[in-house]
C-alpha positions as a LaTeX table, in Angstrom:
\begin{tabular}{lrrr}
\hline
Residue & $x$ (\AA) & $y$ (\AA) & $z$ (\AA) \\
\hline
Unk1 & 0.00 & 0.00 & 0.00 \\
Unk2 & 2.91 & 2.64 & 1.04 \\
Unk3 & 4.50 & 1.82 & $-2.31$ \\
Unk4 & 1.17 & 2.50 & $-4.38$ \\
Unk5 & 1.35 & 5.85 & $-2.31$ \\
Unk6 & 4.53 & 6.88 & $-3.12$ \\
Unk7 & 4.03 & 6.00 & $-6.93$ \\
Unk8 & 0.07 & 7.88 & $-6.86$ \\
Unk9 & $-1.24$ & 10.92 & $-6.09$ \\
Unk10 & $-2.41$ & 14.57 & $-7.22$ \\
Unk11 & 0.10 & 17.47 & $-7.09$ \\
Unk12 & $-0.43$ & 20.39 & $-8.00$ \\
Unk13 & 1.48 & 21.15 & $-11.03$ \\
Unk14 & 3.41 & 19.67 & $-13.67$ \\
Unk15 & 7.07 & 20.92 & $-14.59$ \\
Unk16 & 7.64 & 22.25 & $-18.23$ \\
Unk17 & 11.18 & 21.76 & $-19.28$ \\
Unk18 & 13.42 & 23.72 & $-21.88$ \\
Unk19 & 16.11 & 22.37 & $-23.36$ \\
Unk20 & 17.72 & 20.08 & $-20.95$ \\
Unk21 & 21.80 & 20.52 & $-20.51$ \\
Unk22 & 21.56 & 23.49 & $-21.91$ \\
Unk23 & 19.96 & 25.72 & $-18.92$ \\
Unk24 & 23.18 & 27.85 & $-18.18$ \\
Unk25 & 22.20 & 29.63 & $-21.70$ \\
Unk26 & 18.47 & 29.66 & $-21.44$ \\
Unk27 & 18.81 & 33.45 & $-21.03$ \\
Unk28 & 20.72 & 33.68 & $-24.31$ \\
Unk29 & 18.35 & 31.02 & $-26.63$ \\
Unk30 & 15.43 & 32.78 & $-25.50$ \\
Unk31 & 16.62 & 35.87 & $-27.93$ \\
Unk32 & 15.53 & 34.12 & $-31.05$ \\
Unk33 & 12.66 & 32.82 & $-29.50$ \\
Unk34 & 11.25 & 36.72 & $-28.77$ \\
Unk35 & 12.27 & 37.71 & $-32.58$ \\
Unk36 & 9.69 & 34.41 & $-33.43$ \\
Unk37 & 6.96 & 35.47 & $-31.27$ \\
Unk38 & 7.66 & 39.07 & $-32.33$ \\
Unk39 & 7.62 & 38.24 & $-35.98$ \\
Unk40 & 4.68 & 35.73 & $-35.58$ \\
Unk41 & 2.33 & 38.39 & $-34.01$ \\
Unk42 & 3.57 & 41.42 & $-35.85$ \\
Unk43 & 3.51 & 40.00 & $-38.84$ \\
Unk44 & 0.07 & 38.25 & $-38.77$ \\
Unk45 & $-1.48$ & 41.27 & $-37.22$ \\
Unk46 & $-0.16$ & 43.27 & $-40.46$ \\
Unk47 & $-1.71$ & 40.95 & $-42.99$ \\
Unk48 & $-5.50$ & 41.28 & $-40.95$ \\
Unk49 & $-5.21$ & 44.94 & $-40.65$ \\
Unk50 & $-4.20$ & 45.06 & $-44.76$ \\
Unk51 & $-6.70$ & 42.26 & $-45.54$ \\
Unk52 & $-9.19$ & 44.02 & $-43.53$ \\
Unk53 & $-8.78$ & 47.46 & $-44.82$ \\
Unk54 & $-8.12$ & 47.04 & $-48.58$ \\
Unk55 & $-11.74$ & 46.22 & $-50.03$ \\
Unk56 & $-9.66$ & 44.66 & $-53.14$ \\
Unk57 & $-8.45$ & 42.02 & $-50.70$ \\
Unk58 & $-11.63$ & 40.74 & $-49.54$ \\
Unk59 & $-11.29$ & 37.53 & $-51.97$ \\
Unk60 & $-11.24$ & 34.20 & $-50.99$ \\
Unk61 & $-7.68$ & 33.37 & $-51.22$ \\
Unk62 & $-7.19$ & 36.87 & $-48.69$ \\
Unk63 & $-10.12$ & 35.95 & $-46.59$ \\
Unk64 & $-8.58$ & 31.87 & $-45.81$ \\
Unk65 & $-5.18$ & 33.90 & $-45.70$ \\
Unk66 & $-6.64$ & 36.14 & $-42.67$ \\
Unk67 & $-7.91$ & 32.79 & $-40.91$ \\
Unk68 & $-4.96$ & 31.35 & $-41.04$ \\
Unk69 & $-3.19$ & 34.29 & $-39.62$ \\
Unk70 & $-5.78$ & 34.54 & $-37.05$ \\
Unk71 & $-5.02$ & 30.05 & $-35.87$ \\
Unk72 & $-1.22$ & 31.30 & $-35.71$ \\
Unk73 & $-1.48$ & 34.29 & $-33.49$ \\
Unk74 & $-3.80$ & 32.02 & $-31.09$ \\
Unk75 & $-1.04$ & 29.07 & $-31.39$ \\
Unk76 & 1.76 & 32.01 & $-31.06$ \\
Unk77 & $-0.25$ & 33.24 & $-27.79$ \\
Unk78 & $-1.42$ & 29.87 & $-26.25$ \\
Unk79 & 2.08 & 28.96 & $-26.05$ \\
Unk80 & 4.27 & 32.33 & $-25.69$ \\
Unk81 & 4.13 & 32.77 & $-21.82$ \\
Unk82 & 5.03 & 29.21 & $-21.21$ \\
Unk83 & 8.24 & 29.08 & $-23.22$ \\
Unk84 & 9.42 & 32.15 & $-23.07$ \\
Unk85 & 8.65 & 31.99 & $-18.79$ \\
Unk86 & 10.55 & 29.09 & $-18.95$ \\
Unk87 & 13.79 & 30.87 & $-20.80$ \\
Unk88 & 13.85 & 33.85 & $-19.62$ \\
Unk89 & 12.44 & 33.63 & $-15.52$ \\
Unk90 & 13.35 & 29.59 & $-15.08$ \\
Unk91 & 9.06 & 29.43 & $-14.09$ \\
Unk92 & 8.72 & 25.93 & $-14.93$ \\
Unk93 & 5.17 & 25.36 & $-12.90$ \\
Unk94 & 2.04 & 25.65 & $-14.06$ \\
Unk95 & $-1.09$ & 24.00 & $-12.72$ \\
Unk96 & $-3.04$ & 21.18 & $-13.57$ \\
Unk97 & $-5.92$ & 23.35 & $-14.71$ \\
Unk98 & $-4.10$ & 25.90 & $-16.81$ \\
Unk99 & $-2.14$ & 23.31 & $-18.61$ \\
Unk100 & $-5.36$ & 21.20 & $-19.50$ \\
Unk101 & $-6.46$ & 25.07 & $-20.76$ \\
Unk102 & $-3.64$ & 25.29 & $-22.66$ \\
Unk103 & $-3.68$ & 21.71 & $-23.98$ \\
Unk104 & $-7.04$ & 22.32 & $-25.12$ \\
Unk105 & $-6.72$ & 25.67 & $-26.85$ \\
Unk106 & $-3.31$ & 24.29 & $-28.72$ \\
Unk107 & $-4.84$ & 21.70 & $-30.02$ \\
Unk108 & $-8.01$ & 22.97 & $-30.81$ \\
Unk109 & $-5.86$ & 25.88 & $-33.26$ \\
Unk110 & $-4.11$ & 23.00 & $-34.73$ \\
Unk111 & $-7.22$ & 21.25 & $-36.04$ \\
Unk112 & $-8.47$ & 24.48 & $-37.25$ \\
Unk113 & $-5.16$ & 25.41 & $-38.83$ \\
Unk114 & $-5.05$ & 22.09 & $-41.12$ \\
Unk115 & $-8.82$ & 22.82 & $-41.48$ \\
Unk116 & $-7.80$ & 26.29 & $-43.38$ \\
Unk117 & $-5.64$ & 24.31 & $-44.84$ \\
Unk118 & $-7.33$ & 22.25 & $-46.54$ \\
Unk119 & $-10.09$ & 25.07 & $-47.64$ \\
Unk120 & $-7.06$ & 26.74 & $-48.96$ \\
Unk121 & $-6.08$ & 23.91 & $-50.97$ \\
Unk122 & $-10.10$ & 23.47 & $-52.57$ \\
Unk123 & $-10.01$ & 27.56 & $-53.13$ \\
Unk124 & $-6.82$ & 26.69 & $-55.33$ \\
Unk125 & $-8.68$ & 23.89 & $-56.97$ \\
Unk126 & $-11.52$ & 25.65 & $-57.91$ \\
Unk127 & $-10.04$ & 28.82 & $-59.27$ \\
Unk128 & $-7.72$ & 26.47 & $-61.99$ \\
Unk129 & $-10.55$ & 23.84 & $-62.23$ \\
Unk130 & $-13.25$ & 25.91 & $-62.78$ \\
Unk131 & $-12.61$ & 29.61 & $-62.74$ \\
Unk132 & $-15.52$ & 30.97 & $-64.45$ \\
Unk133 & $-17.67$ & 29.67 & $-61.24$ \\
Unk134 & $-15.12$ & 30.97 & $-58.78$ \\
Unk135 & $-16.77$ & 33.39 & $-57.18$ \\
Unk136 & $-20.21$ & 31.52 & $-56.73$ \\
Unk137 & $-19.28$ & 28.95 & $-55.25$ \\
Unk138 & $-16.36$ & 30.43 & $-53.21$ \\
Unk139 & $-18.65$ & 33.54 & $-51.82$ \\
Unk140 & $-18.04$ & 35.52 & $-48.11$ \\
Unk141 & $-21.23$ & 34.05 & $-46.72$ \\
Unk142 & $-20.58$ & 30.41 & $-47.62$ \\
Unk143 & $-16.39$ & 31.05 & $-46.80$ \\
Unk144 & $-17.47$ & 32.49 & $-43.49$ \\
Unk145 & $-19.87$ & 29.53 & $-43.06$ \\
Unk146 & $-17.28$ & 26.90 & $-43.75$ \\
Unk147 & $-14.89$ & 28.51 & $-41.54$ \\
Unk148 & $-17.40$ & 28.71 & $-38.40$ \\
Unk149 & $-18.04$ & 25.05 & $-39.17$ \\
Unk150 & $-14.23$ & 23.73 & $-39.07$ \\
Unk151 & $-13.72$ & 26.08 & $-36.01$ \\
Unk152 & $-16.76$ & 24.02 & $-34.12$ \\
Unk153 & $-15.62$ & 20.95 & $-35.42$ \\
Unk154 & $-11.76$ & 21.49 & $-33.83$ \\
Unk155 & $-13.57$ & 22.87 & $-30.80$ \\
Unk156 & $-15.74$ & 19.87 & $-30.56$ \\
Unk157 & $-13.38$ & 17.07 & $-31.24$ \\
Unk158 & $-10.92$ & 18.42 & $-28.46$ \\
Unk159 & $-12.75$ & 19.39 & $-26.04$ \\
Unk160 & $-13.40$ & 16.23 & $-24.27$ \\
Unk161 & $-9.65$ & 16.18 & $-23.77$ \\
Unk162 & $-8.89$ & 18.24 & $-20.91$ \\
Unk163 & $-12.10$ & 16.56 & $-18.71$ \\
Unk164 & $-10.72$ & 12.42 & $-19.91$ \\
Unk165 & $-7.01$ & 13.73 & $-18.36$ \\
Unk166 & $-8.47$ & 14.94 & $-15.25$ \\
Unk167 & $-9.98$ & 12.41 & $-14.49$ \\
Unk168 & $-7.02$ & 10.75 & $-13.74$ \\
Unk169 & $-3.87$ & 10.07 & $-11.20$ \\
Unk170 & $-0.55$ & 11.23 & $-12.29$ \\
Unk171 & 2.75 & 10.03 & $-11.34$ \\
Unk172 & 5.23 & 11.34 & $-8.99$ \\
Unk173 & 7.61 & 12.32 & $-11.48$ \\
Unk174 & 5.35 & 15.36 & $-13.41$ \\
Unk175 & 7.86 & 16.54 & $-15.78$ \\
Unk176 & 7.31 & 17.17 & $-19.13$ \\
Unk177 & 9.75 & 17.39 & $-21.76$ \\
Unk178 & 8.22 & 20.52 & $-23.51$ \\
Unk179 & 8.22 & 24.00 & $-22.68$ \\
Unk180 & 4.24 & 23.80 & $-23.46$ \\
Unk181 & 1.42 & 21.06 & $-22.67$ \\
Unk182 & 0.18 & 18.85 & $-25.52$ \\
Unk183 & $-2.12$ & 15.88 & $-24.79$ \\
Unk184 & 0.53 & 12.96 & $-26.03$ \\
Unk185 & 3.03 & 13.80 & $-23.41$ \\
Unk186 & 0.55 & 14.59 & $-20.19$ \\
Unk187 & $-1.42$ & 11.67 & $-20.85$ \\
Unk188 & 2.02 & 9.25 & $-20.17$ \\
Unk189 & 2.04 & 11.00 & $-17.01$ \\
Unk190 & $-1.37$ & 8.95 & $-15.77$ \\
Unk191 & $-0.57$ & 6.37 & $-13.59$ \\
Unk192 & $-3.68$ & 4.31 & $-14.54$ \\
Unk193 & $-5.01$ & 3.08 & $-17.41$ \\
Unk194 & $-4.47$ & 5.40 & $-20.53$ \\
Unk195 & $-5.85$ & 3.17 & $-23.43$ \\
Unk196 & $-9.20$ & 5.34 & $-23.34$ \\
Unk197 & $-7.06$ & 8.49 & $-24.28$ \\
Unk198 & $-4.76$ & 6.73 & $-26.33$ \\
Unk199 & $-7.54$ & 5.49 & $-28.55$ \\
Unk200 & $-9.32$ & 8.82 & $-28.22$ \\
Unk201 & $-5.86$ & 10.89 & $-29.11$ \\
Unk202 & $-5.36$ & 8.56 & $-32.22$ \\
Unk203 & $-9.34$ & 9.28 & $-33.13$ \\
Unk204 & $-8.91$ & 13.00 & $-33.06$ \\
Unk205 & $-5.41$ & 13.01 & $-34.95$ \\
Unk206 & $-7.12$ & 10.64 & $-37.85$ \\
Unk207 & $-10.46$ & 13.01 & $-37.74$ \\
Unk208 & $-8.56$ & 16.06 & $-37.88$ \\
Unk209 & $-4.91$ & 16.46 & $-39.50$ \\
Unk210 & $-5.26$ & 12.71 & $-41.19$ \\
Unk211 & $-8.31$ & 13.29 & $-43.26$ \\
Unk212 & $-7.39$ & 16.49 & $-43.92$ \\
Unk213 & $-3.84$ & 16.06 & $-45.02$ \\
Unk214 & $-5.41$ & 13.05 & $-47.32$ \\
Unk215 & $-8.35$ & 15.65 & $-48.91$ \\
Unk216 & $-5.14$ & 17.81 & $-49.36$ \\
Unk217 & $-3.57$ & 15.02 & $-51.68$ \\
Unk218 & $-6.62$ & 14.45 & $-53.37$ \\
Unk219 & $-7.38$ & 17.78 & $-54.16$ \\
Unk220 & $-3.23$ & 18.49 & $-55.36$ \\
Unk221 & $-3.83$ & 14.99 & $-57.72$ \\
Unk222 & $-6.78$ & 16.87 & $-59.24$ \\
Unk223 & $-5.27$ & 20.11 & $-59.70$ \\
Unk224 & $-2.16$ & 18.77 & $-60.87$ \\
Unk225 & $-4.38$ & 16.94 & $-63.36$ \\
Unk226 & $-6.20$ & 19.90 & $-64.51$ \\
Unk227 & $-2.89$ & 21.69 & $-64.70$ \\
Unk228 & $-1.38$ & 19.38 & $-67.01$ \\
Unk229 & $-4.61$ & 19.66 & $-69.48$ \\
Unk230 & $-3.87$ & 22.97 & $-70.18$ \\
Unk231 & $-1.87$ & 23.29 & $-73.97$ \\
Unk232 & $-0.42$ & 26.84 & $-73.29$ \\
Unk233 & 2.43 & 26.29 & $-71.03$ \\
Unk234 & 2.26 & 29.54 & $-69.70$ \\
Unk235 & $-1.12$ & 29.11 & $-68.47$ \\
Unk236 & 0.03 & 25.88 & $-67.34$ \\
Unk237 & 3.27 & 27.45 & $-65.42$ \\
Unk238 & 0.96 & 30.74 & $-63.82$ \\
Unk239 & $-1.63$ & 28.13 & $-62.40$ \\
Unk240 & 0.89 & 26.24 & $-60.61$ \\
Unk241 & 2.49 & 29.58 & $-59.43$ \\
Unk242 & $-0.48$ & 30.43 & $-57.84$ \\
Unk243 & $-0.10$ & 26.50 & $-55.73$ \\
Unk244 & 2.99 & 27.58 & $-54.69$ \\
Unk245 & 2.94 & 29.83 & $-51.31$ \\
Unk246 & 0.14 & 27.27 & $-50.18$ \\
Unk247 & 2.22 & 24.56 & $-50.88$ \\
Unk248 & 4.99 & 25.90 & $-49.15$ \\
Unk249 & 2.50 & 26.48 & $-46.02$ \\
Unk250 & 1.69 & 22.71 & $-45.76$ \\
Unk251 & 5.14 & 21.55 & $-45.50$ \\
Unk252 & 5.77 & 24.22 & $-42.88$ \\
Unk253 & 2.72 & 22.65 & $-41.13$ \\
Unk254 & 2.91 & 18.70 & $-41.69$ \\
Unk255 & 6.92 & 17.92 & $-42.26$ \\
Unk256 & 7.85 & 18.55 & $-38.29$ \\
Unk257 & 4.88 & 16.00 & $-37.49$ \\
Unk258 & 5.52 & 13.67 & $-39.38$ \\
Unk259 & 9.44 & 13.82 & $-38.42$ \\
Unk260 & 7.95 & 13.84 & $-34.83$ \\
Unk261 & 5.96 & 10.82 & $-35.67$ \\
Unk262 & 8.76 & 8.97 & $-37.53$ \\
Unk263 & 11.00 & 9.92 & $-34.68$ \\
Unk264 & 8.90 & 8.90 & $-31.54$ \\
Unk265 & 8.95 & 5.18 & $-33.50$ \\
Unk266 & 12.22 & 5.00 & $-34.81$ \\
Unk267 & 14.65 & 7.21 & $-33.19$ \\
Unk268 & 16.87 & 6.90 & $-30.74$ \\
Unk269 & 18.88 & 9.00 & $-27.99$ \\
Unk270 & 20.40 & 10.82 & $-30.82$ \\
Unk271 & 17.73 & 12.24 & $-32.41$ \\
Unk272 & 16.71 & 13.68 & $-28.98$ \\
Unk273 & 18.11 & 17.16 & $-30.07$ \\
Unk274 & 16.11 & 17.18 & $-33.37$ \\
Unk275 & 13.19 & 16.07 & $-31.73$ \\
Unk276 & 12.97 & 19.12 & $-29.49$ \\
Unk277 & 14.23 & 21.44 & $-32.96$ \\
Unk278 & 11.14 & 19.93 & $-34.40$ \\
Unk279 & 9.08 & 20.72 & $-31.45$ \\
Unk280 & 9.75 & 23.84 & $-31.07$ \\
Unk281 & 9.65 & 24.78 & $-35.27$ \\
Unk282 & 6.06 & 23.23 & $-35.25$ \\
Unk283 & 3.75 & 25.53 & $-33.13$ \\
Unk284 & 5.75 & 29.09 & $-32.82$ \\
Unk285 & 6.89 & 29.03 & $-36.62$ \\
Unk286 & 3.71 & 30.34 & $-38.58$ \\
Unk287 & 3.35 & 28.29 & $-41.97$ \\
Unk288 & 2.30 & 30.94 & $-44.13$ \\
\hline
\end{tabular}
């Protein structure tokens, strides 16, 4: 019995971690960290206020473009005073609650994000598949509709999350190897039996970033297809131009987890050091 009560029990907080060995220059590695956040936020809060301001840019492609900078401030802000705490002040605690809040809100902007994503990638499909219909079928009300719907769906999905992980023990040891909370890593922490959330966090991932990243494909096969009908080669060449930036935006967002995926199965002690580059390139970085 004393050994299940020295191995069980409740505490108060977890302890977010940085980059371990490396603590002595915390101070000094959380420079380019600000100039991320700094960039992140600035940057994203210049292309709302142009979107939002210049009537010309209140086109599908702009309007997707200001919902995806709207996901990366949140992910930019949801993780911010965590990591940057951590590097700058050494404040490693934070409390069961708040990091089942922030959990929930960095997941939640994830789902969203590959959501936009994938609108993004159907905007580009129907402007070289079909551009005379363009702008019927791509108009403000039904954008705005289809972006309230993806935003509910993230929301929905995740939020069981936080309320499965509390209802359980956690460990004595409460340290977590990121400078944030994501469900993967808190959920080892449980002492019981985690198969519910295992199954659960493997359901979301599949609902969410799988099925999107798969429409993705699909819709890239099609346009690719439709780009290769064309007989003018300069046509051919300014339609996949036009794929390019959003192309660019979904390796930014999928390459670091699938490297995170490949190395969680396959890796070993030396690939600890990408594994936290990759970490920390897939949330604050800002894909577009």
């Amino acid at each position: 019995m004393s050994a299940v009560n020295n191995t069980k029990f409740n505490s108060a907080v977890f302890l977010l971690t940085g980059i371990p060995g490396q603590e002595d220059v915390h101070l000094w590695i959380s420079i380019p960290f600000c100039i991320v956040y700094i960039i992140s936020i600035v940057g994203n809060s210049v292309i709302l206020f142009i979107i939002k301001t210049d009537p010309s840019l209140h086109e599908p492609m702009y309007i997707f473009l200001s919902m995806l900078a709207i996901t990366d401030l949140g992910l930019s802000i949801a993780t911010m005073s965590t990591t940057l705490g951590i590097f700058l002040f050494n404040s490693r605690e934070i409390s069961f609650n708040a990091c089942f809040v922030q959990l929930f809100f960095i997941h939640s902007l994830q789902c969203t994000e590959s959501s936009v994503l994938l609108l993004m990638a159907f905007d580009r499909f129907i402007a070289i598949h079909d551009p005379l219909k363009y702008a019927s079928i791509l108009n403000p009300q039904r954008i705005h509709k289809m972006g309230l719907v993806f935003v509910l769906k993230g929301v929905a999905i995740i939020f069981p999350l936080p309320f499965l992980l509390k209802q359980f023990q956690y460990c004595q040891t409460n340290v977590l190897s990121h400078s944030y909370c994501l469900h993967q890593e808190v959920m080892k922490m449980d002492c019981s039996d985690i198969r519910v959330n295992s199954i659960y966090g493997l359901f979301t991932k599949l609902l969410t970033m799988g099925l999107d990243s798969l429409l993705i494909f699909l819709s890239y096969v099609m346009i690719l297809k439709t780009v290769l009908s064309i007989t003018s080669q300069t046509e051919c060449l300014r339609a996949l131009n036009t794929c390019f930036s959003h192309l660019c935006a979904i390796l930014v967002f999928y390459m670091p987890d699938i490297g995170l995926a490949v190395i969680h199965r396959f890796g070993n002690s030396s690939s600890h050091l990408l594994q936290m580059v990759l970490d920390y390139v897939y949330l604050p970085v800002p894909p577009q």
